[in-house]
C-alpha positions as CSV (number, residue, x, y, z in Angstrom):
1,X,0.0,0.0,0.0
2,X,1.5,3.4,-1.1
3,X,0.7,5.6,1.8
4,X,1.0,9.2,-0.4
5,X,-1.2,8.0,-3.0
6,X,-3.8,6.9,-0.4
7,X,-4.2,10.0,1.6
8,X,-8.0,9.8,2.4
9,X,-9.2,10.7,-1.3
10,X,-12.0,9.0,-2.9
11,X,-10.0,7.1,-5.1
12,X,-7.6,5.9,-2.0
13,X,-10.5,4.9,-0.2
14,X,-12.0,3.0,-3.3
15,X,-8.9,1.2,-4.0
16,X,-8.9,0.2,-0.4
17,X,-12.5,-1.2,-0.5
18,X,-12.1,-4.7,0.3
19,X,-9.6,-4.1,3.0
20,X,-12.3,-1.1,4.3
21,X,-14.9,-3.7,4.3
22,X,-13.1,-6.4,6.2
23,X,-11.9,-4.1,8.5
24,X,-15.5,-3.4,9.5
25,X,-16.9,-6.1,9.8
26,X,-13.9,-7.4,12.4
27,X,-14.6,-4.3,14.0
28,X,-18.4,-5.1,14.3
29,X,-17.3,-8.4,15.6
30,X,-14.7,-7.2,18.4
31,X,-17.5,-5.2,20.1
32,X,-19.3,-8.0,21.1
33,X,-16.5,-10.8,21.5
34,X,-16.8,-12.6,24.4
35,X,-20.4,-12.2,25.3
36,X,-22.8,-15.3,25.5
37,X,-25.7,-12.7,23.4
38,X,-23.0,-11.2,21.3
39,X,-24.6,-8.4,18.5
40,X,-27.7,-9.2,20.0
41,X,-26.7,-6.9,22.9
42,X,-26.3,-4.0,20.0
43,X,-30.0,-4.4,19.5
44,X,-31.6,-4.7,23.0
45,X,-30.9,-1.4,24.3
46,X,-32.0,0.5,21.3
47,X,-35.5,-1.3,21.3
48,X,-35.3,-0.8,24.9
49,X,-35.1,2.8,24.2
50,X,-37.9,2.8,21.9
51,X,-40.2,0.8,24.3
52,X,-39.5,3.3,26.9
53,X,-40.2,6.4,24.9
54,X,-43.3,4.4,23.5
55,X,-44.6,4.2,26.8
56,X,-44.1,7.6,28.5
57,X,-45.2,9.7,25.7
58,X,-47.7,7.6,23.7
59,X,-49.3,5.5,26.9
60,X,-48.4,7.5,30.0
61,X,-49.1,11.2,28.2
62,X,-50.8,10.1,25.4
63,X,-48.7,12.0,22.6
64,X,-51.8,10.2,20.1
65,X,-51.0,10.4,16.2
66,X,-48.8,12.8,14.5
67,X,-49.2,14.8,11.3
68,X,-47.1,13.4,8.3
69,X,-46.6,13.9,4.5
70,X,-49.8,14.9,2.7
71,X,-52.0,15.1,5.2
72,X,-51.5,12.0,6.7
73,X,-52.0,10.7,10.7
74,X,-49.1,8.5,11.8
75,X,-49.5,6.3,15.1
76,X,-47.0,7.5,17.4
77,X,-44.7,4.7,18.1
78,X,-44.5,4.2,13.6
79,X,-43.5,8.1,13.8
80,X,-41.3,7.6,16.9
81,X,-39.0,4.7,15.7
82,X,-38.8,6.3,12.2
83,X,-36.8,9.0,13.8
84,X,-34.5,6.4,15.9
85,X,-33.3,4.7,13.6
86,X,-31.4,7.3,11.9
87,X,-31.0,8.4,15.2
88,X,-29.2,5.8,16.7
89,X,-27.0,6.0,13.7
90,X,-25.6,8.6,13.4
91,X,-25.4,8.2,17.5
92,X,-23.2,5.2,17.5
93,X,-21.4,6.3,14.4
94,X,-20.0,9.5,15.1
95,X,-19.3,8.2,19.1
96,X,-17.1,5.2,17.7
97,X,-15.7,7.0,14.5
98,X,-14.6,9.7,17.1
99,X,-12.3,7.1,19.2
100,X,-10.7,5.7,15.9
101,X,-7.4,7.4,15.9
102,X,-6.8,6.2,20.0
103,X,-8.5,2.7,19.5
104,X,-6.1,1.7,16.5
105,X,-3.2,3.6,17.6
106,X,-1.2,0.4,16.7
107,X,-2.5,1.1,13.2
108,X,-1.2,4.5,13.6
109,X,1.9,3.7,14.5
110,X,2.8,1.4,11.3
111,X,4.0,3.5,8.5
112,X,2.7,1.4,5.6
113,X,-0.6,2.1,7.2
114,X,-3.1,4.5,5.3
115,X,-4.8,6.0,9.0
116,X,-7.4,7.9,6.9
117,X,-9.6,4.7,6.4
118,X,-9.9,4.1,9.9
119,X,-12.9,6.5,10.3
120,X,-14.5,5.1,7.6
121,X,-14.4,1.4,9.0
122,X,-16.1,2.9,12.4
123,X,-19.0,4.4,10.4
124,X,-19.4,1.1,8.5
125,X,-19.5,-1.5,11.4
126,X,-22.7,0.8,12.4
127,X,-24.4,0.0,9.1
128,X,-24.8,-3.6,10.5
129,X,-27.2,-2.6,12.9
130,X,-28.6,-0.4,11.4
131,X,-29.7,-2.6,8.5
132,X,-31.4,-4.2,11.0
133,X,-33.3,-1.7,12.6
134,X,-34.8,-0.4,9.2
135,X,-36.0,-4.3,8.7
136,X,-37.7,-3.7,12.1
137,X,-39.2,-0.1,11.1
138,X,-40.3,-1.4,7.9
139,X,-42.2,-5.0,9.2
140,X,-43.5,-2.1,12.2
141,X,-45.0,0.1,9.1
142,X,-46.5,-3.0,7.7
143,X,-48.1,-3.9,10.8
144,X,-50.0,-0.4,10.9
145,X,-51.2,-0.5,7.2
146,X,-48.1,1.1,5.7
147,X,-46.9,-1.1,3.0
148,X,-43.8,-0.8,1.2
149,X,-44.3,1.0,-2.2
150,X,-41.7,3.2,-4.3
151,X,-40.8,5.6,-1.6
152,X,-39.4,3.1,0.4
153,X,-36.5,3.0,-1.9
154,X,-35.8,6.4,-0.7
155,X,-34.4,4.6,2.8
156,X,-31.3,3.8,0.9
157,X,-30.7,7.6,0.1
158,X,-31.6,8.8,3.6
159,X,-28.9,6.5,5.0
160,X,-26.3,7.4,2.1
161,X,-27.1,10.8,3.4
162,X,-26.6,10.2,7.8
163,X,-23.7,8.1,6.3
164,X,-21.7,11.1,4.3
165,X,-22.9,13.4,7.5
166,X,-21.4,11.5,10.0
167,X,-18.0,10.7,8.4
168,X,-17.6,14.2,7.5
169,X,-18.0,15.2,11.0
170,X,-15.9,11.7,12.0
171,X,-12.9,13.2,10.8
172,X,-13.1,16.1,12.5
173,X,-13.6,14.5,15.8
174,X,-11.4,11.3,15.1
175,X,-8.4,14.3,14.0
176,X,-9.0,16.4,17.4
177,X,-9.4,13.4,20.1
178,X,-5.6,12.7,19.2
179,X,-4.6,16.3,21.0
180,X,-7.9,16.7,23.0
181,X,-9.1,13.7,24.7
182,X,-12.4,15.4,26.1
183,X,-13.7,15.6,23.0
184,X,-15.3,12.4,23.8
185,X,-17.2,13.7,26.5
186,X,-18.3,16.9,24.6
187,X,-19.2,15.0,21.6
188,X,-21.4,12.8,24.3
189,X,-23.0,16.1,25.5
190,X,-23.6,17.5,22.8
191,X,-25.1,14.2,21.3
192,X,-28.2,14.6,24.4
193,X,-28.5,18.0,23.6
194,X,-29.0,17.0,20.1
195,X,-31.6,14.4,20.4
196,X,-34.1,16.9,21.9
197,X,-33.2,19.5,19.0
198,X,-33.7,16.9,17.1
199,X,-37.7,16.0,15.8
200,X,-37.7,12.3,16.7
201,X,-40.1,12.3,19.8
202,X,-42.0,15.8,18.5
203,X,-43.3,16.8,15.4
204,X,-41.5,19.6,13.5
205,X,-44.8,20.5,11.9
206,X,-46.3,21.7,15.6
207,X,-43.6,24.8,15.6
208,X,-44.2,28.3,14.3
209,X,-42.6,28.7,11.1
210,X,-39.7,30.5,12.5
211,X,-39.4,28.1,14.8
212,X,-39.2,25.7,12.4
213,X,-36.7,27.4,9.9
214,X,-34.3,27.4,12.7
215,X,-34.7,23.9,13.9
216,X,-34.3,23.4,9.8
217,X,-30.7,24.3,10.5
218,X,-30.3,21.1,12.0
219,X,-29.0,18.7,9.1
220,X,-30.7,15.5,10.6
221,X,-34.2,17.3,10.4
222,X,-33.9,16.7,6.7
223,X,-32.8,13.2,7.3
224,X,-35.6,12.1,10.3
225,X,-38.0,13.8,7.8
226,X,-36.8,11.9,5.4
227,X,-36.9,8.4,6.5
228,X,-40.9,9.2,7.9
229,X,-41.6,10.2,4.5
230,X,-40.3,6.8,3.1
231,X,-41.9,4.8,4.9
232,X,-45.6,6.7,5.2
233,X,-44.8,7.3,1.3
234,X,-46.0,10.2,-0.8
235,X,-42.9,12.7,-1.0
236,X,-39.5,12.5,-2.8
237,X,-36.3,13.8,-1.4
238,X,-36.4,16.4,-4.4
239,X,-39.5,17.7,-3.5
240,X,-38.0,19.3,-1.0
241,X,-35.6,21.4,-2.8
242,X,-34.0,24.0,-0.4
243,X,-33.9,20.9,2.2
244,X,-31.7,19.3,-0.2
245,X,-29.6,21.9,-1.2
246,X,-28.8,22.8,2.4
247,X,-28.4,19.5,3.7
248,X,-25.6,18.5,0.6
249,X,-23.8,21.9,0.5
250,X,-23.8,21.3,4.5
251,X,-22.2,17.5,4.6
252,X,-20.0,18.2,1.5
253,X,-18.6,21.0,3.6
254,X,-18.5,19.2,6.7
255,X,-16.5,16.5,4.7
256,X,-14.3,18.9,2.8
257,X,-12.8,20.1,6.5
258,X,-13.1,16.9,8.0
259,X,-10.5,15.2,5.3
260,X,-8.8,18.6,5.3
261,X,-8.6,18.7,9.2
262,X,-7.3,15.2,9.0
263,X,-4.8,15.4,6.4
264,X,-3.2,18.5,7.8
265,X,-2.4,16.8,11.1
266,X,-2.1,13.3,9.9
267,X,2.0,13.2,10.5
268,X,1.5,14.4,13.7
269,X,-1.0,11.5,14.9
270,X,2.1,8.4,15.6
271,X,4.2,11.6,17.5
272,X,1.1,12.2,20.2
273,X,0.0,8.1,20.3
């Protein structure tokens, strides 16, 4: 491997695919070696999570049916997990693509070693569950009268676009927690602060529409928004025009700096590890 042709571009990652995507998956695997339930365990707490939710605001406060695309009334707990699992994501994602600099500092250390795709393997082993939970959030549609149609398809954008988000913002953090260690626990803060700015367990559509234009500058709105739509059905992504254009020129910034960021203090990373 020729470590200055592979420097985190496109085509360095590309020609690194197969090693990428075996990386991963060992990744995915070393979480959960040595437990009896194994990846089973990376599935329990999030439906824990939405069982909880489920119950104190649907049962207990009786949050009811929510507005969705064209007019439509969506039970509660179909509208609740469709913001979760992009959610839970982007959660896991960005926490574990953060740490990948100080978890594979043996990586780091080797010189033949291209560091930059080490992000990216920590944003794929999430995709594993992830898969998963949109199985469970499509069967859940099912079960309420929401069959799949051609909108569904859109799921596949939706996660290409919490995917490019959350490396973007991966390197960024992954580049910092080298020097900075606390960046962990800030991005952890910041992560709480941002599932309540977040519409997953309220409607965006309740707000004022200034209210709403700010919350807008949240990129995930477009993408908890988006998965709801693709599984009620009735809008496309394009539809949504300005949503789109903000939320690409956003994450192809975010990535621009992130692989910037990393580059520029790349040679620096064996020194501090």
């Amino acid at each position: 491997m020729n470590k200055d042709k592979k420097n985190g571009s496109i085509k360095g990652l590309y020609q690194n695919r197969e090693l990428i995507w075996k990386l991963a998956c060992n990744d995915f695997k070393k979480r959960y070696a040595g437990s009896y339930l194994g990846a089973i365990w990376a599935m329990i707490q999030p439906v824990v999570t939405i069982v909880m939710y489920y119950i104190v605001f649907d049962v207990i406060m009786k949050s009811g049916a929510q507005d969705g695309p064209r007019a439509t009334s969506i039970p509660y707990v179909l509208f609740l997990t469709a913001g979760l699992v992009p959610w839970f994501f982007f959660q896991e994602a960005l926490t574990h693509g953060t740490a990948a600099m100080v978890e594979y500092n043996y990586l780091v250390k080797k010189v033949v070693f291209d560091v930059s795709i080490l992000p990216v393997i920590k944003v794929l082993a999430a995709i594993f569950i992830h898969i998963f939970f949109v199985c469970v959030m499509i069967v859940m549609a099912c079960v309420y009268g929401y069959y799949p149609s051609i909108y569904t398809i859109q799921i596949l954008y939706y996660s290409l676009c919490v995917l490019l988000l959350t490396l973007g913002l991966a390197y960024i953090t992954s580049s910092i927690m080298v020097f900075f260690r606390d960046i962990a626990q800030i991005i952890g803060i910041i992560l709480q602060i941002g599932m309540w700015a977040t519409p997953i367990l309220w409607n965006i559509e309740s707000l004022s529409p200034i209210w709403k234009t700010i919350i807008s500058i949240n990129p995930l709105v477009y993408v908890v928004t988006g998965y709801r739509n693709s599984v009620v059905g009735g809008v496309w992504f394009f539809e949504d025009v300005w949503g789109t254009v903000y939320f690409w020129c956003f994450t192809l910034i975010m990535l621009w700096l992130g692989t910037t960021l990393f580059n520029r203090l790349k040679p620096h990373f064996a020194d501090v590890l």
